[in-house]
N, C-alpha and C positions, 0 to 999 in steps of 0.2 A: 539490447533493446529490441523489440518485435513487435510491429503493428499490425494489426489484422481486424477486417472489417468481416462480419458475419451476414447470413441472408438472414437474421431475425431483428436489422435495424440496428442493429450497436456494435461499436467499434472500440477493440482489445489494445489497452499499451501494457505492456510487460515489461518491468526492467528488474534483472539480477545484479547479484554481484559474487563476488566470491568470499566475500570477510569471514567474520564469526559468526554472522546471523545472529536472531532474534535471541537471544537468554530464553530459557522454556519456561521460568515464572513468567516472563514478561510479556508473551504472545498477546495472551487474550487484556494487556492492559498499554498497550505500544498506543491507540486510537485517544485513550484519555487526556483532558489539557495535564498538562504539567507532573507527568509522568515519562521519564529517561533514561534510560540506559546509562547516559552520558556523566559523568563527573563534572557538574557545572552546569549541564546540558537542563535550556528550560523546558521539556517538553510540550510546545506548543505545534511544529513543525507539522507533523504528522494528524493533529487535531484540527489543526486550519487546512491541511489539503484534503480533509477528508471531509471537511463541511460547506468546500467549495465543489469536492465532485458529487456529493451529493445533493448539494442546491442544484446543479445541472441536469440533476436525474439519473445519477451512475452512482456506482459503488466503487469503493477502495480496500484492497483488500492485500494481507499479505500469504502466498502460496504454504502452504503448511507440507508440499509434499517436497521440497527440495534436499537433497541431501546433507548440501552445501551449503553458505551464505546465506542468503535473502531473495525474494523475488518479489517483486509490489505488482499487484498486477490491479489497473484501471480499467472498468466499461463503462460507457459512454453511449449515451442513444447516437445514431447520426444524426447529421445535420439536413 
């Protein structure tokens, strides 16, 4: 996890991981309600964090350049 506050007024959370990452059909459809990866999985999770950080005025986003895993990366205006 890596926080970082920028001089343009908005402040970076980044968290990785090392799993399997994103499935390549499912990138561009991970943000939709009720769409999972998961076996059982409702997909809501990722739909509600992502219209709470954007009622705040930030974006949610997943890095498309990792090798590896997964990386979610949030901005935020500051406070």
């Amino acid at each position: 996890m890596a926080v970082d506050r920028s001089n343009n007024g908005y402040c970076e959370l980044s968290v990785a991981d090392m799993g399997p990452g994103i499935p390549a059909g499912m990138q561009g459809e991970v943000f939709k309600p009720f769409v999972s990866s998961k076996k059982g999985g409702l997909g809501l999770g990722l739909a509600i964090c992502r219209s709470i950080v954007e009622a705040q005025g930030g974006k949610l986003f997943f890095d498309d350049g990792v090798k590896r895993g997964a990386r979610a990366i949030i901005i935020l205006p500051s406070a």
